[in-house]
C-alpha positions as YAML, in Angstrom:
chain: A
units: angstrom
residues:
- id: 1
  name: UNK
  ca: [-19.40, -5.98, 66.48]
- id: 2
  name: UNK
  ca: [-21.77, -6.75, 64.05]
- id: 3
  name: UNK
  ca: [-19.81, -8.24, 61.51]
- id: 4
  name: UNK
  ca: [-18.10, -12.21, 61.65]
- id: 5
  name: UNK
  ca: [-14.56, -12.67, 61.20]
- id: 6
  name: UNK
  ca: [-12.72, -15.37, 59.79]
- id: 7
  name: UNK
  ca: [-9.60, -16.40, 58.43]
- id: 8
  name: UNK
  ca: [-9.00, -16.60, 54.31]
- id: 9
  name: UNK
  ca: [-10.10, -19.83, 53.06]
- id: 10
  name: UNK
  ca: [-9.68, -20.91, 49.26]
- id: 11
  name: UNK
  ca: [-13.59, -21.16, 48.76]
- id: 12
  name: UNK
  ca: [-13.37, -17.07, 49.69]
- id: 13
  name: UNK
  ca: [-11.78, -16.23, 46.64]
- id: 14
  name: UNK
  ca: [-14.62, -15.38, 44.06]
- id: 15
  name: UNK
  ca: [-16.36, -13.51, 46.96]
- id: 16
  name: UNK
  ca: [-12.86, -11.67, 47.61]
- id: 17
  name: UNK
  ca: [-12.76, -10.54, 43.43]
- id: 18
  name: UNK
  ca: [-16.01, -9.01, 43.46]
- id: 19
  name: UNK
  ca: [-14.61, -6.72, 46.27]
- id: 20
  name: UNK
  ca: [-12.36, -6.28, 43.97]
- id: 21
  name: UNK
  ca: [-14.69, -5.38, 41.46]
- id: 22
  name: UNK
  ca: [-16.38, -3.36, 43.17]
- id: 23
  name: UNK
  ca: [-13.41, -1.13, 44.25]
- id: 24
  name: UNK
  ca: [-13.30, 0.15, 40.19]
- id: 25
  name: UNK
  ca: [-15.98, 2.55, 41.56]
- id: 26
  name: UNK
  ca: [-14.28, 4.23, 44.04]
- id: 27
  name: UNK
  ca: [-11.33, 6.05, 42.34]
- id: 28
  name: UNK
  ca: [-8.32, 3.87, 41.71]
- id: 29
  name: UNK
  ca: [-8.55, 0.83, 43.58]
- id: 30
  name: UNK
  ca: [-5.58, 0.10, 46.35]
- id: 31
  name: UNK
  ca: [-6.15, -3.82, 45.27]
- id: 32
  name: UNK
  ca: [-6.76, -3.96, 41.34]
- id: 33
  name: UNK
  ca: [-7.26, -7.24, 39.68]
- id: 34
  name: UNK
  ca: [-3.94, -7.64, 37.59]
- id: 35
  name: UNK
  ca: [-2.79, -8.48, 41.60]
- id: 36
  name: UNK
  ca: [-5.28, -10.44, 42.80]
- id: 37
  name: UNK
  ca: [-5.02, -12.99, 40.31]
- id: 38
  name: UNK
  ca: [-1.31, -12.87, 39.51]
- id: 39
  name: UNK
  ca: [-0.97, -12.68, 43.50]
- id: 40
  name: UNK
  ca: [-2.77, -15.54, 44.59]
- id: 41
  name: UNK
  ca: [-2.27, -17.44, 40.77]
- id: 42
  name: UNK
  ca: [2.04, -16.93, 40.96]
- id: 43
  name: UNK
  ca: [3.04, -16.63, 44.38]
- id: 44
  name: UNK
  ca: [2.39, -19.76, 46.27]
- id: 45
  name: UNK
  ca: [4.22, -21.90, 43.76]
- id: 46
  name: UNK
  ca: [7.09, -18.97, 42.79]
- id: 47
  name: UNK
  ca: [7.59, -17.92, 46.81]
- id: 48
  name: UNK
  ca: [7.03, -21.48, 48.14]
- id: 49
  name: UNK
  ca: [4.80, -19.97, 50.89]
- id: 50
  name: UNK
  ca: [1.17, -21.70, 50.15]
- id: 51
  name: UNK
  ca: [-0.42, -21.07, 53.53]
- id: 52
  name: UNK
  ca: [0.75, -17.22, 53.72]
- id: 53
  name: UNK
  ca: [-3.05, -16.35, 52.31]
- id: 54
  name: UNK
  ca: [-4.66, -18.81, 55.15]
- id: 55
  name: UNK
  ca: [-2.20, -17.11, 57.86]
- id: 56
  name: UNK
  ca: [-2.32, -13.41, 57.19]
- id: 57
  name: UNK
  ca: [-5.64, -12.30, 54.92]
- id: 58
  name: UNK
  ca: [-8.99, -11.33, 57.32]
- id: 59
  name: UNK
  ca: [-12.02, -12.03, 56.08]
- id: 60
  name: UNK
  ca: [-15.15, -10.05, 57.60]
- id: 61
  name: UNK
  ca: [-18.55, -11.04, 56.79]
- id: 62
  name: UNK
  ca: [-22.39, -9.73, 57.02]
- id: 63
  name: UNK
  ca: [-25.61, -12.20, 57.09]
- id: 64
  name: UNK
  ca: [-22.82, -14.32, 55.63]
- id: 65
  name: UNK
  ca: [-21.79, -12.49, 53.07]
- id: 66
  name: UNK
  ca: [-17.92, -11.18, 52.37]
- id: 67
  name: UNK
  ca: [-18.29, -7.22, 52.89]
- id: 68
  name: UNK
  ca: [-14.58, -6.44, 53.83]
- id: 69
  name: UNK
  ca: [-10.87, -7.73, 53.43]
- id: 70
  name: UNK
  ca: [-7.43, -7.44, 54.60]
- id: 71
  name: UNK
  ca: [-5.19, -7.93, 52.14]
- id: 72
  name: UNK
  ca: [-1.77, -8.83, 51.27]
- id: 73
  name: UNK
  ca: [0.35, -10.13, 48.82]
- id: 74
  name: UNK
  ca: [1.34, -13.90, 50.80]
- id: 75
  name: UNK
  ca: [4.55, -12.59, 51.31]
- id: 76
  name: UNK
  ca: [4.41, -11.95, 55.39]
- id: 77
  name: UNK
  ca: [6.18, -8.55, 54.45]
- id: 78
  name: UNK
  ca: [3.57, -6.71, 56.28]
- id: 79
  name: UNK
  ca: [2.26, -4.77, 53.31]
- id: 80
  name: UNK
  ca: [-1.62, -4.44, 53.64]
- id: 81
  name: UNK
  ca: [-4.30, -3.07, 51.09]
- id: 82
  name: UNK
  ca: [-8.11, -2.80, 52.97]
- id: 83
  name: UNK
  ca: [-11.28, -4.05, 50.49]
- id: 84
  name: UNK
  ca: [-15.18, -3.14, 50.97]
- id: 85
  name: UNK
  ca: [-18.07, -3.91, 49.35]
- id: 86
  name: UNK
  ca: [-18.72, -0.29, 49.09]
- id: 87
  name: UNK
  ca: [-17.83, 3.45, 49.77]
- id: 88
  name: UNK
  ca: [-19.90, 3.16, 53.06]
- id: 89
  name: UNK
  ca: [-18.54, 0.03, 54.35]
- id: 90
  name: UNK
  ca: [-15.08, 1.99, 53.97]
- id: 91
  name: UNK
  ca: [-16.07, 4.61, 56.16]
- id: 92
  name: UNK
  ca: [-17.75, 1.82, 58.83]
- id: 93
  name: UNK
  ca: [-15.17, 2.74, 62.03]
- id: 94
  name: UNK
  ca: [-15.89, 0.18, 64.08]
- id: 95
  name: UNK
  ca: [-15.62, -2.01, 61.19]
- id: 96
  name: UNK
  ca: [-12.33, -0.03, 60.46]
- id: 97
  name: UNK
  ca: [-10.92, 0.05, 64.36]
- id: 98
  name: UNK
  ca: [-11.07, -3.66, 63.90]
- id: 99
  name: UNK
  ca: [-9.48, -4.22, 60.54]
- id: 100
  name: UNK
  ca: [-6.17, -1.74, 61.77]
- id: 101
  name: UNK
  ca: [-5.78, -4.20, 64.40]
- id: 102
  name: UNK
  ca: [-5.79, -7.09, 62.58]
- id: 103
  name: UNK
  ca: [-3.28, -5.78, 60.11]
- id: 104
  name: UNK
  ca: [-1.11, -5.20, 63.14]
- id: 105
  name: UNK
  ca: [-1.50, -8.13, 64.46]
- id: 106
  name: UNK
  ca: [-1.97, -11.66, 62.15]
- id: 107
  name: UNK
  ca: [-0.48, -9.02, 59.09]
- id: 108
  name: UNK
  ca: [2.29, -7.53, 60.38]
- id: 109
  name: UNK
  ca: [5.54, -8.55, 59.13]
- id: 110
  name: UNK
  ca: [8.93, -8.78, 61.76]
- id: 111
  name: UNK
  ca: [12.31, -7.35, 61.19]
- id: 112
  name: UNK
  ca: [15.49, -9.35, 61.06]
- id: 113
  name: UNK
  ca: [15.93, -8.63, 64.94]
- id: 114
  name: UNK
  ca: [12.74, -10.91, 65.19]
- id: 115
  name: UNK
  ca: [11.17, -8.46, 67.44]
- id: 116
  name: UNK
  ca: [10.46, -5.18, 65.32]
- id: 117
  name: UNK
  ca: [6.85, -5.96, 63.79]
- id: 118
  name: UNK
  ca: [5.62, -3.54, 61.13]
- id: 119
  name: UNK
  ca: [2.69, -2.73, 58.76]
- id: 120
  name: UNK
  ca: [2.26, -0.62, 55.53]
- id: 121
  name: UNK
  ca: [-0.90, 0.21, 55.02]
- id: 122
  name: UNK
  ca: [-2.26, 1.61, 51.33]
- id: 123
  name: UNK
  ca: [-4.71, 4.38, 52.30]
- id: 124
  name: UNK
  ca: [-7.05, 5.75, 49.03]
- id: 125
  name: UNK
  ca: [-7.31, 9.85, 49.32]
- id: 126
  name: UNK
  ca: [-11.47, 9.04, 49.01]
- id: 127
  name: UNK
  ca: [-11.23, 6.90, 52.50]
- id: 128
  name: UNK
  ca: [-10.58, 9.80, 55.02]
- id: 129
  name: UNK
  ca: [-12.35, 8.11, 57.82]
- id: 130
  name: UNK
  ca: [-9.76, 5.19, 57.72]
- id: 131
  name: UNK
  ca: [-6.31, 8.13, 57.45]
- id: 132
  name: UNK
  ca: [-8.09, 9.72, 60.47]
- id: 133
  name: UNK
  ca: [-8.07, 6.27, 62.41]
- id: 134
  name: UNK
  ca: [-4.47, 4.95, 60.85]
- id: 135
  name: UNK
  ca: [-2.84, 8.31, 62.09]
- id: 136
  name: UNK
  ca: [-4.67, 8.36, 65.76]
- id: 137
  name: UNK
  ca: [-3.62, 4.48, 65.75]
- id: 138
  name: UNK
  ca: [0.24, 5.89, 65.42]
- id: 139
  name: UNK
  ca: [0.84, 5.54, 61.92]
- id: 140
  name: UNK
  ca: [2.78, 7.77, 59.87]
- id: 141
  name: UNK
  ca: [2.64, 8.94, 56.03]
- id: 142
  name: UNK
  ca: [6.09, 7.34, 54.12]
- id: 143
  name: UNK
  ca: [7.38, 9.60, 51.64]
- id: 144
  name: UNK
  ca: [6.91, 7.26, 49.06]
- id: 145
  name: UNK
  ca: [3.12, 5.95, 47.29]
- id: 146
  name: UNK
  ca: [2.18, 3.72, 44.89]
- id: 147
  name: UNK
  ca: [1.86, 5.93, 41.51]
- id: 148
  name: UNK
  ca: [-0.50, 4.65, 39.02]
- id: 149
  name: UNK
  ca: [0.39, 5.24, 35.08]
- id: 150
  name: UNK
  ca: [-2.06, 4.42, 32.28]
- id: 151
  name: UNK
  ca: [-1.66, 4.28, 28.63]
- id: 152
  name: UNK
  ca: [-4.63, 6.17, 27.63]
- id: 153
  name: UNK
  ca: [-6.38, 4.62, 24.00]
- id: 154
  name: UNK
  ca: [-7.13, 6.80, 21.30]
- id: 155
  name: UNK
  ca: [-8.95, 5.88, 18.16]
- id: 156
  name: UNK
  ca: [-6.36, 4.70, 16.20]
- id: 157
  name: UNK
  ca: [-4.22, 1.23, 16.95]
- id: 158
  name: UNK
  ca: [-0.90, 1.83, 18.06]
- id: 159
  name: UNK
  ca: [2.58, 1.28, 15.59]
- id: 160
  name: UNK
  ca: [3.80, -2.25, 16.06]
- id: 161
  name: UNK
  ca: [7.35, -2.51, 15.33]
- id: 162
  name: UNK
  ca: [9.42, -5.71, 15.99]
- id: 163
  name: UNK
  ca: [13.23, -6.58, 15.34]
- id: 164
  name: UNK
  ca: [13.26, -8.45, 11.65]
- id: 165
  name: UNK
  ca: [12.80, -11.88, 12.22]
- id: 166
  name: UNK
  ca: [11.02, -12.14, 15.62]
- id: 167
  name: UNK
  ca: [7.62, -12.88, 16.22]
- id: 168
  name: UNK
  ca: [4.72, -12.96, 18.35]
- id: 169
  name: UNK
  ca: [3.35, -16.15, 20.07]
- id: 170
  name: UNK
  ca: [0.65, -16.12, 22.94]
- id: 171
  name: UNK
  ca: [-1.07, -18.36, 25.30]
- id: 172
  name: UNK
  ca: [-2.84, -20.48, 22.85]
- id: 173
  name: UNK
  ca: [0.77, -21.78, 21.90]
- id: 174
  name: UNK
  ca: [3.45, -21.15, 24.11]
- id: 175
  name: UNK
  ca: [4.18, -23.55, 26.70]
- id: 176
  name: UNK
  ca: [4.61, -22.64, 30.60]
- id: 177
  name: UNK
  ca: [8.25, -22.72, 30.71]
- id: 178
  name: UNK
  ca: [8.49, -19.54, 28.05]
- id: 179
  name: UNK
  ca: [7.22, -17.33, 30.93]
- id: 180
  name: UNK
  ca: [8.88, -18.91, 33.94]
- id: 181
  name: UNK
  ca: [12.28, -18.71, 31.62]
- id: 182
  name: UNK
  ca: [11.95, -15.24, 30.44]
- id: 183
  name: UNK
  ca: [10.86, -14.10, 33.77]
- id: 184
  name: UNK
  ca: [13.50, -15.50, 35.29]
- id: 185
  name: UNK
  ca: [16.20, -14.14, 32.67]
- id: 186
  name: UNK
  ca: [14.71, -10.30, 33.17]
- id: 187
  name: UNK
  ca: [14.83, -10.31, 36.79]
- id: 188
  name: UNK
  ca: [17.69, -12.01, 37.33]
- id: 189
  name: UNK
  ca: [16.98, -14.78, 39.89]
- id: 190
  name: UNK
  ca: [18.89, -17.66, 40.16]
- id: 191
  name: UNK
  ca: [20.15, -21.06, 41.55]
- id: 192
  name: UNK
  ca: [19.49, -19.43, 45.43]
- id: 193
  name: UNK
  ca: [16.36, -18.23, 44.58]
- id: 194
  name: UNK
  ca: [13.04, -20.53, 44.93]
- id: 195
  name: UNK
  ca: [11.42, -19.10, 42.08]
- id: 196
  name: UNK
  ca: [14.69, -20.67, 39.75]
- id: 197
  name: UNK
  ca: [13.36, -24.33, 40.44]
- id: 198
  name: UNK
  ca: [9.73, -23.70, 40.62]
- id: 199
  name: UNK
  ca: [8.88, -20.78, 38.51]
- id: 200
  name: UNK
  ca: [7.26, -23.16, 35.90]
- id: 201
  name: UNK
  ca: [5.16, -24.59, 38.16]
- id: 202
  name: UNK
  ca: [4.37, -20.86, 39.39]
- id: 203
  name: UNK
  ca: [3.17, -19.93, 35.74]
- id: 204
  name: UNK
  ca: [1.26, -22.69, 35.03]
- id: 205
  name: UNK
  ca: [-0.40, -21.85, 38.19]
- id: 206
  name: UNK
  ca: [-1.26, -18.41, 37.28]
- id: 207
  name: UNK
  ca: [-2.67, -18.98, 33.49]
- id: 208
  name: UNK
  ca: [-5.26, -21.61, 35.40]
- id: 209
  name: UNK
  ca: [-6.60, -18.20, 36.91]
- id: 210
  name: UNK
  ca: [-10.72, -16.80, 36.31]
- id: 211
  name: UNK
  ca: [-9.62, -13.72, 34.25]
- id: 212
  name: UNK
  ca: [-6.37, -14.97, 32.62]
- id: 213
  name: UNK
  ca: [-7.24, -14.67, 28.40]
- id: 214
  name: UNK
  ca: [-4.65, -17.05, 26.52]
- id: 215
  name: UNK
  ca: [-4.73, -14.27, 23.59]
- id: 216
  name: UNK
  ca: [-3.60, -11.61, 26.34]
- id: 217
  name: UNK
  ca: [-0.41, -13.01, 27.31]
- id: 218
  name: UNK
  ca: [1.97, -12.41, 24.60]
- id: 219
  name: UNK
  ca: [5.53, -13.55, 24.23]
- id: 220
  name: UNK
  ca: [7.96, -12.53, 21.72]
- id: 221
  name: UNK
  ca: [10.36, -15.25, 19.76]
- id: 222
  name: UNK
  ca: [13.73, -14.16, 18.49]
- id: 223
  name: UNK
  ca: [14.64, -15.52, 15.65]
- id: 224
  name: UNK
  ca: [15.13, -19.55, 16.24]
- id: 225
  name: UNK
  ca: [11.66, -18.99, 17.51]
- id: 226
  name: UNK
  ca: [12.74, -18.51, 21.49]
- id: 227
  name: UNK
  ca: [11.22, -16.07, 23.90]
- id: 228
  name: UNK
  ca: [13.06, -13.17, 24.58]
- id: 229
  name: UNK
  ca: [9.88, -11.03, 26.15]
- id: 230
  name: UNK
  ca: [6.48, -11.34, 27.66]
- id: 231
  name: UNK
  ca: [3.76, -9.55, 29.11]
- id: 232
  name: UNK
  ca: [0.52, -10.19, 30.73]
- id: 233
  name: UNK
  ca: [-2.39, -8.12, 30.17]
- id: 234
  name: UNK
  ca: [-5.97, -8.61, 32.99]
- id: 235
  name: UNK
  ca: [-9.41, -7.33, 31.85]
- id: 236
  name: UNK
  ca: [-12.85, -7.79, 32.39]
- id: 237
  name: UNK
  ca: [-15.78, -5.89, 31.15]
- id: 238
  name: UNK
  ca: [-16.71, -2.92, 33.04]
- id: 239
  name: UNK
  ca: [-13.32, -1.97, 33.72]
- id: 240
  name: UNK
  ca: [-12.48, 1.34, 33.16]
- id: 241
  name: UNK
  ca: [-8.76, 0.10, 31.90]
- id: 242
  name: UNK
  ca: [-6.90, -3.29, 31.41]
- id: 243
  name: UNK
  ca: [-3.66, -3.97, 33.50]
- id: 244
  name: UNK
  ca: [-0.45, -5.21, 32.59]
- id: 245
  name: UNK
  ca: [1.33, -7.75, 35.09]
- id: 246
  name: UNK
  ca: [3.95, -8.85, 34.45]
- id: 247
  name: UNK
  ca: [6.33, -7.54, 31.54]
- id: 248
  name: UNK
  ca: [9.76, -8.38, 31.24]
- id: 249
  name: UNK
  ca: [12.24, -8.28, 28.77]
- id: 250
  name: UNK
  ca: [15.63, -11.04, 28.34]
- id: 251
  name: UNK
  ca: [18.77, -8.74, 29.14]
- id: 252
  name: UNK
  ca: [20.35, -8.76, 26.14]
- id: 253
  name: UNK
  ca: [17.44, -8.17, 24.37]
- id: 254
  name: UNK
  ca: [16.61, -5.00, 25.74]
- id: 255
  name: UNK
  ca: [17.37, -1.29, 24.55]
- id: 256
  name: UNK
  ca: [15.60, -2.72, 20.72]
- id: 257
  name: UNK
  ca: [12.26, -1.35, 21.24]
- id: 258
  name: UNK
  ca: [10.64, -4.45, 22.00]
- id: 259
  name: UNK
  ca: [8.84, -3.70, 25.29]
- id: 260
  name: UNK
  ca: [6.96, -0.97, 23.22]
- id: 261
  name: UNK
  ca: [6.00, -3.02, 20.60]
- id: 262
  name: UNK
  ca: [4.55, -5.88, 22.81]
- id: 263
  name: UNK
  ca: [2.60, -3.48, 24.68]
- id: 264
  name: UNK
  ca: [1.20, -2.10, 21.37]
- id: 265
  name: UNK
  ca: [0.26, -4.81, 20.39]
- id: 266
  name: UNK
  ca: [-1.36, -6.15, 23.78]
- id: 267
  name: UNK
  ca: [-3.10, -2.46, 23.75]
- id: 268
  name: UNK
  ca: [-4.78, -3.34, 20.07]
- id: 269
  name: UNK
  ca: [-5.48, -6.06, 21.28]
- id: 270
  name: UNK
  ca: [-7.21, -5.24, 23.75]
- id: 271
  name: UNK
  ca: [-8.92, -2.09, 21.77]
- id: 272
  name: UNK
  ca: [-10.31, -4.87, 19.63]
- id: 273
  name: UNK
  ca: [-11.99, -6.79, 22.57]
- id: 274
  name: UNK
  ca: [-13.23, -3.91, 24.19]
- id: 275
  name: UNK
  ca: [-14.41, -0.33, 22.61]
- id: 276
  name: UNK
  ca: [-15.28, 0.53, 26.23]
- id: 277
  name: UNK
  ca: [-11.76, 0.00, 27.48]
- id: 278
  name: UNK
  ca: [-10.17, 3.23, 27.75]
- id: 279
  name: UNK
  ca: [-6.22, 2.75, 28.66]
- id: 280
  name: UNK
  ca: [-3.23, 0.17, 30.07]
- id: 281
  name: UNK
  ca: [-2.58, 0.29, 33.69]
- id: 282
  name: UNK
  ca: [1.39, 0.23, 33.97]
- id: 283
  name: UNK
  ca: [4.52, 0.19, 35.78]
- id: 284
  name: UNK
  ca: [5.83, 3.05, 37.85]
- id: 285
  name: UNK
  ca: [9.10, 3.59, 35.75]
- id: 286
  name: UNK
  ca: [11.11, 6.19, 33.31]
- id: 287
  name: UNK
  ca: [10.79, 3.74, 31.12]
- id: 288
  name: UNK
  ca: [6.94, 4.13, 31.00]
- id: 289
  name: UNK
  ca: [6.58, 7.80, 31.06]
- id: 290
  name: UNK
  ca: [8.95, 7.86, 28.04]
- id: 291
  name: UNK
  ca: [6.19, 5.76, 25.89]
- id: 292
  name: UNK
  ca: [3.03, 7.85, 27.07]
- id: 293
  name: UNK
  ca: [2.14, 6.27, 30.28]
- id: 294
  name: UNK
  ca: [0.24, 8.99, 32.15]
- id: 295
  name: UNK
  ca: [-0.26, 9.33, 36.10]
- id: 296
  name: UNK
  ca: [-3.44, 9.19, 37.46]
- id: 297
  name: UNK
  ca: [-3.34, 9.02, 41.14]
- id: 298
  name: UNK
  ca: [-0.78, 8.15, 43.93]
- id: 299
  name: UNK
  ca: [-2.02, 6.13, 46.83]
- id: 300
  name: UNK
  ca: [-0.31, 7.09, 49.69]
- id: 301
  name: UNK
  ca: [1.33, 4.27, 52.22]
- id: 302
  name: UNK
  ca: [1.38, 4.39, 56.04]
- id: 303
  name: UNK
  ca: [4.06, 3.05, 58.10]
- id: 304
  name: UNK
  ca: [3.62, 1.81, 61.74]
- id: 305
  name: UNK
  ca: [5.72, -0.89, 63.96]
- id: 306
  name: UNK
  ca: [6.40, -1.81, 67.50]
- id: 307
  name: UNK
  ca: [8.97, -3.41, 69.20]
- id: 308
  name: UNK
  ca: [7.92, -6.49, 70.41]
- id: 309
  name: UNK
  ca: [10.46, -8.42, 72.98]
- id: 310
  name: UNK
  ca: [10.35, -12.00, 73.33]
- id: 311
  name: UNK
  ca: [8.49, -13.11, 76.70]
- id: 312
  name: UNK
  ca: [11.42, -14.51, 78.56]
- id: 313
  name: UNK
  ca: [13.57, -11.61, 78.13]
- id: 314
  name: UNK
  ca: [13.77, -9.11, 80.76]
- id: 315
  name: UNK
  ca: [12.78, -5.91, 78.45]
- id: 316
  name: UNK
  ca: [8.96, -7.67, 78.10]
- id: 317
  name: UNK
  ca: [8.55, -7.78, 81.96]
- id: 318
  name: UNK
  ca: [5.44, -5.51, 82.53]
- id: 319
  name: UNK
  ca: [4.97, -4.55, 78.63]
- id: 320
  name: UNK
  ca: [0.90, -4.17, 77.47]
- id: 321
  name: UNK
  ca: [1.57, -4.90, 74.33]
- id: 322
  name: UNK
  ca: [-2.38, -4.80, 73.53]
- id: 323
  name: UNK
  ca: [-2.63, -1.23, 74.79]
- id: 324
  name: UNK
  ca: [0.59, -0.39, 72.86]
- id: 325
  name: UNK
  ca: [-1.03, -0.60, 69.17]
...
């Protein structure tokens, strides 16, 4: 194989996001950059796993340069997204043979039986070369795919209309606890949960990120000036859209029409940064689709697993597990 392998190391990172980058140009990307960054800025703090990354990510390389990536999101749930440097790296199969094999092995995530491991693999319609190697390989097609909704832009801003009294505040002001505490009040985690103790810290983390824009991540105060909502919006020039992650909402705040008007006024915002900017990459809810979000493309997932028995016990006795995958 022509290509060196080695496991994710922190210095990979900038390499990693011009993958990313790069992916804009081949339909919707699988790995966009509202999730690398919020991925790799939130989750080792908010999860408390800070080695997943170093454990599970592959790194393959060409006259030392990064050319290809598996990805996940440092959760060891076995969920996998592939990166390349370009539409004919993607279709590289011994390049691809190799990648499929390291998602099922250092990527896969294991069942509560401890013995079931697992992958879901994102596979773009443009990459048929990898579908025809994921379904020889024994994967199968789930019934469900990741559906991506944009707010398209139009020449004029969008209405902005808040509650009387409450306010907008962004990054330039608003301390890291106004996002961990909001978060943590619209997606209801508590005293059990990690994130409950070290969600500030998790924040904090993520606005010390490359792309993260202080004037992009917008909170809204009620009217004793405390957040009740916040979103996040990613961008950098030459993307064809921005991308909101994350927005959430306080739960008794909600049903007042505030979501909509802080992604209004994240979209002007954004309208005003960038002519060239052409729509708001969303969530894949009702709620979206009620405010304009269109779809754009579904990327389909692929499931595989394998039953993998412990070496003492008796059912391993004789198993290949190497030829098995």
């Amino acid at each position: 194989m022509r290509y060196e392998f080695s496991f994710y190391k922190e210095e990979d990172f900038e390499e990693i996001e011009q993958l990313v980058l790069a992916s804009y140009n081949l339909e919707y990307p699988v790995w966009g950059l509202s999730r690398q960054e919020f991925v790799f800025g939130l989750h080792p703090a908010f999860t408390g796993r800070y080695h997943a990354f170093e454990h599970t990510v592959g790194v393959y390389k060409e006259d030392g340069k990064i050319v290809a990536a598996v990805m996940n999101e440092g959760n060891y749930d076995g969920e996998v997204f592939f990166l390349f440097d370009s539409q004919d790296r993607g279709e590289d199969r011994e390049l691809l043979i190799e990648m499929i094999r390291f998602a099922k092995t250092n990527g896969s995530g294991i069942k509560e039986d401890r013995r079931t491991r697992y992958v879901k693999l994102h596979v773009p319609e443009w990459n048929q070369t990898l579908l025809e190697l994921v379904e020889k390989s024994g994967f199968t097609k789930e019934e469900w795919g990741e559906s991506l909704y944009i707010l398209p832009f139009k020449e004029e801003s969008f209405e902005v209309k808040l509650p009387e009294g409450y306010t907008f505040a962004d990054g330039n002001t608003t301390p890291d606890f106004y996002l961990s505490n909001t978060h943590r009040l619209s997606f209801g985690y508590g005293a059990d949960d990690y994130a409950c103790e070290h969600g500030e810290q998790a924040f904090h983390d993520l606005r010390l990120m490359k792309h993260y824009r202080k004037d992009l991540d917008i909170c809204v105060l009620d009217e004793l000036k405390r957040p009740v909502a916040m979103a996040i919006i990613w961008y950098v020039d030459g993307m064809p859209y921005c991308e909101l992650e994350p927005l959430g909402v306080v739960w008794w705040e909600r049903r007042k029409g505030i979501a909509t008007a802080l992604l209004h006024e994240a979209a002007n915002r954004v309208m005003k940064l960038s002519p060239t900017c052409t729509g708001m990459l969303g969530g894949d809810q009702q709620y979206y689709r009620s405010i304009g979000y269109e779809k754009k493309a579904v990327i389909p997932r692929y499931y595989w697993e394998l039953e993998v028995f412990i070496s003492w016990e008796k059912e391993s006795y004789g198993r290949d597990y190497a030829n098995e995958m």
